[in-house]
N, C-alpha and C positions, 0 to 999 in steps of 0.2 A: 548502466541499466542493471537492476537486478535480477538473479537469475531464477529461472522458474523457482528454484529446492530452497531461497534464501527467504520468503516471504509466504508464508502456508496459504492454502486458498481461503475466501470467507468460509467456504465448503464446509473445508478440513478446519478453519476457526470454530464454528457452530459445532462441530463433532467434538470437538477438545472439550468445550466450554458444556457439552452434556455431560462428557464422563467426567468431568472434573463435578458437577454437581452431583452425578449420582455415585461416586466415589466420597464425596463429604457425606451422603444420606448413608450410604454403606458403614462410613466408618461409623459415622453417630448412633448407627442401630445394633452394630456390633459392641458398642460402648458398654462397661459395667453400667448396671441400674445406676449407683449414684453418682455418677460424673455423668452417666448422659442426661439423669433428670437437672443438676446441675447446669448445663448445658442450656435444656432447653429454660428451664426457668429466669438463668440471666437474661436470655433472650426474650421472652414476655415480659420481664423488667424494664426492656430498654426501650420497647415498644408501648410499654404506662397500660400495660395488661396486667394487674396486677393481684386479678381474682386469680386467672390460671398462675403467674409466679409464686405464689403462695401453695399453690397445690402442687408444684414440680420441686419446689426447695422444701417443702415438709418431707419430702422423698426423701432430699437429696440427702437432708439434716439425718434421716432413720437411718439409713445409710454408712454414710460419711460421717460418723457421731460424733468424733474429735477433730471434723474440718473446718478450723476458727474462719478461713473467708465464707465460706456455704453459711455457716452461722451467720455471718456480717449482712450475705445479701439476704438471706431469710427474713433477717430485723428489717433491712429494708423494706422489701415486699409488703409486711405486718406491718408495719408505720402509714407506708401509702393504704392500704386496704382498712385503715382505723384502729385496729386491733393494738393498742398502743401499749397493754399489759405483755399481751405476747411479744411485742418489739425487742421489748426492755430488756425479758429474760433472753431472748436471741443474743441478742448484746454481751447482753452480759456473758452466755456460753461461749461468744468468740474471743471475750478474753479471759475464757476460763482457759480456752487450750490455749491462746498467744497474747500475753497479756502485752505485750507490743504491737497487735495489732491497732496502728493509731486512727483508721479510717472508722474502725468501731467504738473509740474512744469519742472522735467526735460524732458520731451519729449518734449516738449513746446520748453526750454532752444535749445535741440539738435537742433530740427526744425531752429531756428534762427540762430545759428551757420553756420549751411548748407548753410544758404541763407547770408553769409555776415551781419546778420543784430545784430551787435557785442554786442551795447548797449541791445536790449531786452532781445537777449541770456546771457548777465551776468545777468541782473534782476532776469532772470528765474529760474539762478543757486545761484543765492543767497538765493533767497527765499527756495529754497530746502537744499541748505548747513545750511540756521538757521533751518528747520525743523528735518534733519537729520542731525546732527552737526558731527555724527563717520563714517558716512558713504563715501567713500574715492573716491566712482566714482563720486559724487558731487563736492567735490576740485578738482579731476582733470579734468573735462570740466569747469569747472571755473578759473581756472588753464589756458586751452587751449586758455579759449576768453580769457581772460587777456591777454596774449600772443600775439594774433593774433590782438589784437589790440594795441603793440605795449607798455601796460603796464605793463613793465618789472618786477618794484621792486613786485608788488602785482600776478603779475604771480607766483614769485619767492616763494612768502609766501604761496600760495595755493598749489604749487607742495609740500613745507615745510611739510605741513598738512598731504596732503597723506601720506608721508614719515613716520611721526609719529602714523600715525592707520593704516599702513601697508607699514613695514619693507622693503626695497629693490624694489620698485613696480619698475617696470622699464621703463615703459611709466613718471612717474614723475621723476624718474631720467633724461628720454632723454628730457624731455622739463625745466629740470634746466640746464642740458646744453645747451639747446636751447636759453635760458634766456641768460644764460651767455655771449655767444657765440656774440648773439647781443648789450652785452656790453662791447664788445670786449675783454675780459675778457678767452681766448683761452685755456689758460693752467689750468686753472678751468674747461670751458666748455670737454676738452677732458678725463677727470678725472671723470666727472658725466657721460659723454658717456661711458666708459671701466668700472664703476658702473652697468650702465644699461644694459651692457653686460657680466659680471659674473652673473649680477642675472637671470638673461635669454638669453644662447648665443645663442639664433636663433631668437634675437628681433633684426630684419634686419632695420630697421630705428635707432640704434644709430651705428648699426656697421658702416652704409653709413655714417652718421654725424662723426663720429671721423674718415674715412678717410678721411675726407672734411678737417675735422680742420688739420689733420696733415699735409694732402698735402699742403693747402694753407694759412694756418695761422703758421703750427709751421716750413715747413721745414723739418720735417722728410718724407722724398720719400720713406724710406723703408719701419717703419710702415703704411705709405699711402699704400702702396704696395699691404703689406698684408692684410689690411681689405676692401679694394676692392675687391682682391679674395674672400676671407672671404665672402662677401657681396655678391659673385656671385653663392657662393655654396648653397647658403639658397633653402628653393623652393621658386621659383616663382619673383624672383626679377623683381624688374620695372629698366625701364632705361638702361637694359642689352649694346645694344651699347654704350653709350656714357661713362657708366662704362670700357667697354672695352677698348673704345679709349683712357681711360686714366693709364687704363696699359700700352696698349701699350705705350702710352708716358713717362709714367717711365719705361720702359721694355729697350725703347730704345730713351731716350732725344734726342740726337745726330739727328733723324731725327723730331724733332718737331720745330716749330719753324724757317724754314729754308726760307729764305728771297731770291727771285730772283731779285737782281737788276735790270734786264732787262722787260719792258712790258710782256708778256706772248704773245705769238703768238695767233689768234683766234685758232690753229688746238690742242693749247698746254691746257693741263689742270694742274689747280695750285692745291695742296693739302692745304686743311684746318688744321691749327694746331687742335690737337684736344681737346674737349671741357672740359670746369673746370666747377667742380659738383659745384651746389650752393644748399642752403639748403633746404630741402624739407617741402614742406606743410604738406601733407597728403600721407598716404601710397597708393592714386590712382594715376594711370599712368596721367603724366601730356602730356601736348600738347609740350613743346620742348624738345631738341635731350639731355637735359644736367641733368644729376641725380640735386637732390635737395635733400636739408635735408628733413628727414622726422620727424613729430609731432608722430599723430596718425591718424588715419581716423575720421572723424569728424562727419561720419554720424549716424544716431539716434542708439543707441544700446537702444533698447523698453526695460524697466522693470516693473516689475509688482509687488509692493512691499506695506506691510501696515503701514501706519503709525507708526513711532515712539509716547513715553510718550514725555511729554514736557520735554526740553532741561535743564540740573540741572548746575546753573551757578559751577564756581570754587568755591573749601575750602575756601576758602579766604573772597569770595565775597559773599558767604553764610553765615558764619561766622557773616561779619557785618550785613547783611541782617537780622540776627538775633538780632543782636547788637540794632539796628535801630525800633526793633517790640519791643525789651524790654524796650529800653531806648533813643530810637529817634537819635540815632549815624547813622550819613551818610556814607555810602562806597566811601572811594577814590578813583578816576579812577590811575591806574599802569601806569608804561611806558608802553612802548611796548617792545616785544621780541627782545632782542641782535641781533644785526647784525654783522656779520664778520668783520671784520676790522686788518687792516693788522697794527700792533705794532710798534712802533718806540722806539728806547733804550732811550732816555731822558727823563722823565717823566715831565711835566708843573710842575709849581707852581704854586697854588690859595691862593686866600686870604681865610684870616680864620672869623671865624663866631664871631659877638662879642655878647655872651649868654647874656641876660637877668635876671635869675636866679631868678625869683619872688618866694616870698613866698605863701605858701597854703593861698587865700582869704580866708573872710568872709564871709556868706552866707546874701545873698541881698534880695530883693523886689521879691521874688521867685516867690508867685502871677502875677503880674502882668510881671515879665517875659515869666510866662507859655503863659501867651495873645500874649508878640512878638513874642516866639518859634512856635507858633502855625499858625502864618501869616507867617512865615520862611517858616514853609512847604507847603503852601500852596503856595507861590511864585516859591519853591523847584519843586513843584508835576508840574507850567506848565514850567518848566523851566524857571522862570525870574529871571536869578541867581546874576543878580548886588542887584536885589533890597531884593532876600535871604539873600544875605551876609550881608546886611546892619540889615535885620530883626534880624538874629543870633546876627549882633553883637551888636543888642540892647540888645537882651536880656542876654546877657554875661556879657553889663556892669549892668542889673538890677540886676542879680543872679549872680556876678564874682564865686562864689562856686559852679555853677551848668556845670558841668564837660560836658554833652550833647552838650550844646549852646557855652561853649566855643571853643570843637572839631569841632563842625557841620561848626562852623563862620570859621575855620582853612581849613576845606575842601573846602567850599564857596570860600575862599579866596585864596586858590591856583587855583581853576579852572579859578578863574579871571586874573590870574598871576600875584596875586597885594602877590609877597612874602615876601614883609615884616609885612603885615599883620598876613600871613597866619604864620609866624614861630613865632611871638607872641602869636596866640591865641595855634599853640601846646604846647608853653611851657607854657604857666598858665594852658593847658589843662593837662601837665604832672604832674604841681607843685599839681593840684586836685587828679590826679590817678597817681601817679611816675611808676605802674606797670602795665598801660596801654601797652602791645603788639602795638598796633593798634595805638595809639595816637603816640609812638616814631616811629612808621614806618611812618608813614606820617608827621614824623618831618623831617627824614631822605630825605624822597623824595623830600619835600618844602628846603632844606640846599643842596640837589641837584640841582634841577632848580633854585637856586638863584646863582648858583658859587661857594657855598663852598665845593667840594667836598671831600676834608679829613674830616670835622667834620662830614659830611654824614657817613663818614666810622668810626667812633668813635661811632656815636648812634647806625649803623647797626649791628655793632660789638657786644654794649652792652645788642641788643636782642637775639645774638648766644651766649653770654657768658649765659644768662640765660637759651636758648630752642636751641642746637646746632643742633638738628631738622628741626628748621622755613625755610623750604623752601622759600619762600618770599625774605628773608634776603638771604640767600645763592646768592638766584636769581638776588638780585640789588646790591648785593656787585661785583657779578661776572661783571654786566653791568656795575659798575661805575670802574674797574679795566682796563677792557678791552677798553670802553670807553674816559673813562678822563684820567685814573691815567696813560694807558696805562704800566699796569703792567703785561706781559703774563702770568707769573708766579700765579701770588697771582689769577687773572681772571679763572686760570686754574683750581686750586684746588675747589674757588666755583660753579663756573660749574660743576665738577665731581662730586662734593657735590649735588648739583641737581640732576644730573643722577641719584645718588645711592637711594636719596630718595625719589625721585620719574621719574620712569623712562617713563611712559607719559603723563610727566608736560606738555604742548602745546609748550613751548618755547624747549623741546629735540631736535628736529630737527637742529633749528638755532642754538645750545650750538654745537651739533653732526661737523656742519661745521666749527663755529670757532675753533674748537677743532682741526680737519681738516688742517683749512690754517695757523692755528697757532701751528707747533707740537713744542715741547722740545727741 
């Protein structure tokens, strides 16, 4: 049993719990003017009082004049209260003092979205997707502008993203098919929608989008049918008439569409066929009679979040980065992530690569190479990359042994897209380190962008025969299969090979759909 002193009275509970509240009223009254108006203004914020939040945060803002979050929640308050010009500059004043404040970058971003004004709203979401790079409500309002302004493929890529730092999200589902959809691309776009409705069936904007597409793109009236209704039992659906009317018109075609030859008498009333859903912006009731597809709502969802550490690039790219601090080796830029592509049975023919085969140099004027290596980087550091290349490949020929300058002048050399250059200096860069990883992968990638894509696949080859591991390699064998050689088979397995070992490479997403359009 406990002892009387081990469990306070209600008594002496009720006596705690007043001076504990009037001890918080104490402290808050004692507060400087601008943290306490701060203070209170959060607090009518969160309460969606936000005439008084706007009157305690202009406080807090005179105040507190270089406080980028009181700016942050200021913009908030001015967005909700309509005030959408004073939002903007709040905003903007929070990252005039913290220009890492990424919560005002995206509120900033929504704000701009709302108002049509597409270009600043992606700025806004960029700058918040490089600060928060996992964070996945970033891609998909950057996702949405892409979209909304009509740029489809990088829409595509951002929806991509989400998808890979959260599985099934199905607002990124509905606007890959939205993507699609406007690239006419139907039997794809209906496929992401019926995705984005197993993952959530009561996400009422893709169920309306794939009756859209079935009715008017694919031809199927019965599943139109059904996800109309479907679409009308959710709560709250927008568009309820015009939905309706187009049950009824598949309920009963026979009276749609029916043409009176004759004028219409003035006493006579003609029926309207009835109306075809087109696709919706936004999950707000729009001003005409005709459903639309729907996105999502595009208005500010406020967050309140702290900054991320800085952004840790790829294995890869770290890797050289390291490479580079030890031994002055440049990181090559990669291709880009696979894109779906639909396979044809004949595979091309390329030409094949006619090797070089140089022997291990001599070690040269090392000295005075280090002098050209060293005006290399510096040309490197402001990017004047014609006149890098040229520095490296000075000093390549002063030291032909010095394996750094020969690499570096190869990397130089392909971003120039001077590849015959650039596949010379890998292979004297190999005949110095033959067991260079790094130097045959971007021998690999330079025998790719020049045309030869089977000896591409012969080097790439010979870094899985040694590290059957190397993601990398998996990754550009599968792209040059699927790609050039257009082999679905061989593309298939290094892709699945990716998957397995590492299953959120950034490129998952784009493997997940060729996988996808291209099955067995």
């Amino acid at each position: 049993m406990l002892s009387p002193t081990a469990m306070p009275s209600k008594k002496n509970q009720i006596c705690a719990a007043i001076v504990f509240v009037a001890l918080a009223v104490f402290i808050c009254s004692c507060a400087p003017p601008g943290p306490r108006a701060l203070m209170k203004g959060k607090k009518f914020l969160d309460r969606g009082d936000y005439a008084n939040a706007v009157a305690q945060l202009k406080i807090a803002t005179s105040v507190l004049t270089t406080n980028a979050q009181a700016w942050n929640y200021y913009g908030v308050a001015l967005q909700h209260a309509g005030q959408f010009d004073d939002a903007a500059n709040a905003y903007q004043n929070a990252l005039k003092f913290n220009r890492d404040l990424v919560e005002a970058h995206y509120n900033l971003g929504c704000l701009w979205l709302e108002q049509n004004k597409l270009s600043d709203a992606k700025a806004e979401f960029i700058n918040y997707t490089l600060l928060r790079s996992t964070a996945p409500e970033g891609w998909l309002k950057l996702g949405m502008t892409q979209l909304k302004a009509n740029d489809l493929l990088s829409a595509e890529k951002s929806f991509s993203t989400v998808l890979s730092l959260s599985t099934n999200n199905s607002e990124a589902l509905n606007g890959l098919g939205l993507a699609r959809a406007a690239r006419n691309r139907y039997d794809d776009a209906a496929k992401f929608f019926a995705a984005a409705i197993q993952a959530q069936p009561d996400f009422a904007p893709a169920r309306l989008n794939l009756a859209i597409v079935d009715e008017e793109h694919l031809g199927d009236d019965k599943a139109a049918l059904q996800n109309y209704i479907g679409y009308l039992s959710l709560p709250n659906p927008e568009n309820r008439d015009a939905v309706n009317a187009r049950i009824a018109a598949l309920e009963s075609p026979g009276k749609v569409a029916m043409v009176n030859p004759q004028p219409p008498k003035e006493t006579e009333t003609v029926s309207e066929p009835a109306p075809n859903p087109q696709p919706v912006v936004n999950s707000r009731p729009t001003q005409t009679t005709r459903p639309q597809m729907t996105r999502t709502n595009p208005s500010p969802q406020i967050i309140r979040i702290q900054p991320e550490p800085a952004i840790i690039s790829s294995p890869r790219n770290a890797e050289l980065s390291r490479n580079y601090n030890n031994g002055g080796v440049t990181p090559l830029i990669t291709n880009p992530a696979p894109k779906p592509k639909l396979i044809q049975p004949a595979p091309p023919v390329f030409p094949r690569y006619l090797y070089l085969s140089p022997r291990k140099p001599k070690t040269g004027d090392h000295k005075s190479a280090i002098a050209a290596f060293t005006q290399a980087h510096q040309f490197e550091v402001s990017q004047d990359w014609a006149d890098a290349a040229n520095a490296y490949e000075k000093a390549a020929a002063l030291d032909p042994a010095w394996f750094e300058a020969q690499y570096n002048f190869g990397v130089l050399a392909y971003r120039q897209r001077n590849y015959n250059r650039a596949l010379a200096a890998d292979e004297m860069a190999l005949a110095i380190q033959p067991d260079s990883v790094a130097a045959r992968y971007n021998f690999a990638l330079a025998l790719k962008a020049a045309g030869y894509a089977t000896d591409a696949v012969i080097e790439l080859k010979k870094i899985i025969a040694k590290d059957s591991s190397n993601v990398e390699a998996h990754l550009a064998l599968g792209n040059l299969y699927a790609q050039q050689l257009r082999d679905a088979a061989q593309a298939r397995e290094h892709y699945l090979k990716v998957l397995a070992l590492d299953p959120r490479n950034p490129s998952a997403s784009e493997i997940q759909f060729w996988l996808a359009a291209n099955p067995q």
